[in-house]
C-alpha positions in Angstrom: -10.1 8.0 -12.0 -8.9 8.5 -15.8 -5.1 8.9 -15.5 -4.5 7.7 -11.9 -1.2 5.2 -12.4 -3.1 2.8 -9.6 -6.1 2.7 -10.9 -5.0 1.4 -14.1 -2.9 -1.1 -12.1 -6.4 -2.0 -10.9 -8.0 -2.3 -14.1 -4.7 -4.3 -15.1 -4.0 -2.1 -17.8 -0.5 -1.8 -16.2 1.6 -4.6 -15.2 2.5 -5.1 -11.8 4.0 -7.8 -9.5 0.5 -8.7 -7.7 1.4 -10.4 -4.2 -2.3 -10.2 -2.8 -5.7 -9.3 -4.6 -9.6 -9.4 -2.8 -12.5 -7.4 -3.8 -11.6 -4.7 -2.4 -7.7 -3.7 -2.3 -5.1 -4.6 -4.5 -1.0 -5.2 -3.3 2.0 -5.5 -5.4 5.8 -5.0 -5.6 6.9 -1.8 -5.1 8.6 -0.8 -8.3 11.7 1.0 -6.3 12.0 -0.7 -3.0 13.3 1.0 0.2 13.5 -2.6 1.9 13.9 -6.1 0.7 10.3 -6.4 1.5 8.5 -3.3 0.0 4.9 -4.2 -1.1 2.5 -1.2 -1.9 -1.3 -1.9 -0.6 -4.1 -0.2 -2.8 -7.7 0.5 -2.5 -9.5 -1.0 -5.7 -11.8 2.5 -5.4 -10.3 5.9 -6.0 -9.3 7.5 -3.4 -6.8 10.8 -3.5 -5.4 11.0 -0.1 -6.2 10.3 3.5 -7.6 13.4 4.1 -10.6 12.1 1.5 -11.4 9.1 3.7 -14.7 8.9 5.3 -16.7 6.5 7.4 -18.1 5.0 4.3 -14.4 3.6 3.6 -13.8 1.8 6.8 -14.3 -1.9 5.4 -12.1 -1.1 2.8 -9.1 0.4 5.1 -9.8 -2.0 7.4 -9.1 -4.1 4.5 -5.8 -2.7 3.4 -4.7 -3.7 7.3 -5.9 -7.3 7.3 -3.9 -7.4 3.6 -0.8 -6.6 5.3 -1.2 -9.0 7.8 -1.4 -11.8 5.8 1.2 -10.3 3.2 3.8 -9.5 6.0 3.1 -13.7 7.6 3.7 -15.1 3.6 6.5 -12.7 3.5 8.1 -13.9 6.6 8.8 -11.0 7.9 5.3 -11.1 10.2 7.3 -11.8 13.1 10.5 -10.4 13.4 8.7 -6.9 12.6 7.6 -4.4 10.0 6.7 -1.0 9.2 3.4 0.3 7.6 3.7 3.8 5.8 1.2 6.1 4.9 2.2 9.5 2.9 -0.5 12.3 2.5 0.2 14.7 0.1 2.9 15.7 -1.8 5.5 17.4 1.4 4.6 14.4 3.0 6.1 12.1 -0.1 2.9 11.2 -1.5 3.8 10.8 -5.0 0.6 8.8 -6.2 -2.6 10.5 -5.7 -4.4 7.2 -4.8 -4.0 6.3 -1.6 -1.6 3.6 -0.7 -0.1 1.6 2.4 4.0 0.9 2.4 4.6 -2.7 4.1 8.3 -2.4 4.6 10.4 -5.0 6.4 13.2 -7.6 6.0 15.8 -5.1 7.9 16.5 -2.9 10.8 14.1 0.3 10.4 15.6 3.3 12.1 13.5 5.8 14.2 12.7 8.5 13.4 12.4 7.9 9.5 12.6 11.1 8.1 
């Protein structure tokens, strides 16, 4: 989508700190991180928000989940635990209108988190 901030990080128009690319989602360093480990895992297709997501997206968001996986096990944070974040729309924190997964971990997470 022209103007989407993620997209053009797709299109490598803008830089990012890529920890994990396939054909079909994108992950990189999250530019303001809420944990030591804060990676931010992107669909290479547009899509706005959860509430867009259909049954024709499943490989990819299954996609986004096997990325974290692997992320969270070269991270090393695989085992000792982390969280996986979600925002949909904007009361809910979604700032980008691309959807996006938050691997967070390398400390304590509190309960509940907002």
């Amino acid at each position: 989508m022209i103007g989407c901030l993620f997209c053009k990080i797709v299109q490598k128009q803008i830089p990012a700190n890529i920890v994990f690319e396939d054909k079909r989602v994108l992950a990189f360093e999250d530019v303001t991180p809420q944990a030591p480990v804060h990676i931010l895992i992107i669909p290479k297709e547009h899509i706005p928000t959860v509430n867009d997501v259909t049954g024709e997206h499943r490989d990819i968001i299954m996609a986004m989940f096997e990325a974290a996986k692997v992320i969270a096990k070269e991270k090393n944070i695989a085992y000792q635990g982390y969280r996986l974040v979600l925002n949909t729309n904007s009361e809910a924190g979604q700032s980008v209108f691309h959807i996006h997964m938050h691997l967070l971990g390398g400390r304590h997470m509190a309960w509940p988190p907002g």
